[in-house]
C-alpha positions in Angstrom: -27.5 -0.8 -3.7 -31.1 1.1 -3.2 -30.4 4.5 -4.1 -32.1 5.8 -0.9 -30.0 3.9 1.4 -27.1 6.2 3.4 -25.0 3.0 4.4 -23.6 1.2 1.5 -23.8 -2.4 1.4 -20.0 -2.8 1.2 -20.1 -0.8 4.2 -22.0 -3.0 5.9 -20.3 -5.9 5.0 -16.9 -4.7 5.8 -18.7 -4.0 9.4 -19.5 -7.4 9.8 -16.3 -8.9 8.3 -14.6 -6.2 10.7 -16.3 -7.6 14.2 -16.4 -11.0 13.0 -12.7 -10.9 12.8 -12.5 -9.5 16.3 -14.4 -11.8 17.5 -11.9 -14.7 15.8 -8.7 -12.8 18.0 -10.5 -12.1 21.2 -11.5 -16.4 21.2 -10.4 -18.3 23.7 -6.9 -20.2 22.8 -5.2 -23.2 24.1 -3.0 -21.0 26.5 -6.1 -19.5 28.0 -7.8 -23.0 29.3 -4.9 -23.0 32.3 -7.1 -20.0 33.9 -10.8 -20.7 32.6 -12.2 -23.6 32.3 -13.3 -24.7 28.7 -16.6 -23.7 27.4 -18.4 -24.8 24.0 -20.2 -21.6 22.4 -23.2 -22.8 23.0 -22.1 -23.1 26.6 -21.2 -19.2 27.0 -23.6 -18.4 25.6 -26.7 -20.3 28.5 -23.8 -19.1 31.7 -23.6 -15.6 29.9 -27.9 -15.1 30.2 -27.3 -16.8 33.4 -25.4 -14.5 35.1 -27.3 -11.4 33.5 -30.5 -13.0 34.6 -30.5 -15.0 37.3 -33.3 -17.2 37.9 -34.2 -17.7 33.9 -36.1 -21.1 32.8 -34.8 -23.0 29.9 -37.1 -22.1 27.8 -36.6 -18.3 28.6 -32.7 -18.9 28.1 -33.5 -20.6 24.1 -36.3 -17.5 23.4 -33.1 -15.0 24.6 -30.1 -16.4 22.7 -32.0 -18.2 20.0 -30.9 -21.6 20.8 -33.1 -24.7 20.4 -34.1 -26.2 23.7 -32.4 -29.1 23.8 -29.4 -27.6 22.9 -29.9 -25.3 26.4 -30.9 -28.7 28.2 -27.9 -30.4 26.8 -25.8 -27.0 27.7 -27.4 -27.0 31.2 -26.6 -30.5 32.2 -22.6 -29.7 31.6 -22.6 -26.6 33.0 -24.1 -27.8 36.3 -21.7 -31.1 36.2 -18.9 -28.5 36.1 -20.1 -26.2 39.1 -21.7 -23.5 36.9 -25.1 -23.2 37.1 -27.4 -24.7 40.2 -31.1 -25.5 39.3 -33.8 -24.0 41.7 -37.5 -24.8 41.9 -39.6 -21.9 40.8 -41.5 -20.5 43.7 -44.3 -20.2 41.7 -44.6 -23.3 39.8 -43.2 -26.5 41.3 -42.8 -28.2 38.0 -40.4 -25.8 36.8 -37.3 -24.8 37.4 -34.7 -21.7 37.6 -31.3 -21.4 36.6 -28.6 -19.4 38.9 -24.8 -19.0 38.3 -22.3 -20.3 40.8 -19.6 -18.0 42.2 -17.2 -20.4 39.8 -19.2 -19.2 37.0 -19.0 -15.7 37.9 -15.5 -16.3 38.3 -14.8 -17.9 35.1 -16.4 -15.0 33.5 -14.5 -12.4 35.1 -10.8 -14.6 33.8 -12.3 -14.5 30.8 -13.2 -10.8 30.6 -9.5 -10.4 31.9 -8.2 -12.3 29.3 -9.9 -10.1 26.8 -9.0 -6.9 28.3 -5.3 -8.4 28.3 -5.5 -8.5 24.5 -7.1 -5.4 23.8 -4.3 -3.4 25.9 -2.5 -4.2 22.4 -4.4 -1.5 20.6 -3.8 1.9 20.3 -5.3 4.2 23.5 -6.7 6.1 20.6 -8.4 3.4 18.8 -9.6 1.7 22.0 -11.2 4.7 22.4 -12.9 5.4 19.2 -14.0 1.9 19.7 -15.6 2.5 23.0 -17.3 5.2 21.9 -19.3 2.9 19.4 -19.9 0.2 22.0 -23.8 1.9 22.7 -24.5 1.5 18.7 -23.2 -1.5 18.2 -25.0 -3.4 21.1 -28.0 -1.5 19.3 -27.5 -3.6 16.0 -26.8 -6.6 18.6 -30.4 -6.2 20.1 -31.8 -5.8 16.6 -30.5 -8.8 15.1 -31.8 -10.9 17.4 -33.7 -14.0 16.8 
């Protein structure tokens, strides 16, 4: 570690280790697909910039979450066969088009959130708190590790 550095690199590690293991017991289990309906992460990840920004293009949705295109094209074409996204033409360019979530998306995203408010009810009022209190910084280190 750099001597001018205030973090330590085991800090920052057990940081990552720490959400990354949050991440693993907030998933999605077996249980759960009776009230959602089954997404890949890829998936979540295109209806989730969806529904934050409604009328996206493809190529807008891959530059956001870092996907390749094709993986968002291949991601689009399920997610409209299941009811999730519509495509609409751009109003200003006919050869493009727009993505916008369905009210079954929105829906499935809301069970979901449920589901994950469900679990964290488990925790500690204290420590859900303390967490809380966090959530601004650490969706600062989200924005700044992207792509």
């Amino acid at each position: 570690m750099s001597e001018d550095r205030a973090i330590a690199d085991d800090e920052m590690a057990d940081l990552a280790d720490t959400i990354l293991m949050i991440a693993k017991k907030l998933a999605l289990r077996g249980q759960d697909q009776r009230v959602i309906v089954p997404l890949t992460g890829t998936e979540v990840q295109v209806v989730r910039e969806v529904e934050r920004h409604p009328r996206s293009t493809p190529t807008e949705i891959a530059a956001a979450t870092g996907l390749r295109r094709s993986n968002v094209s291949a991601a689009i074409r399920t997610l409209e066969a299941q009811g999730m996204v519509t495509r609409v033409q751009a109003a200003d360019d006919a050869r493009s088009v727009e993505l916008i979530a369905t009210d079954f998306a929105v829906e499935n995203m809301e069970r979901i959130r449920a589901l994950w408010v469900s679990r964290l009810r488990a925790v500690p009022e204290a420590d859900l708190a303390a967490a809380t209190a966090a959530l601004g910084a650490l969706q600062a280190v989200e924005r700044h590790l992207a792509h």
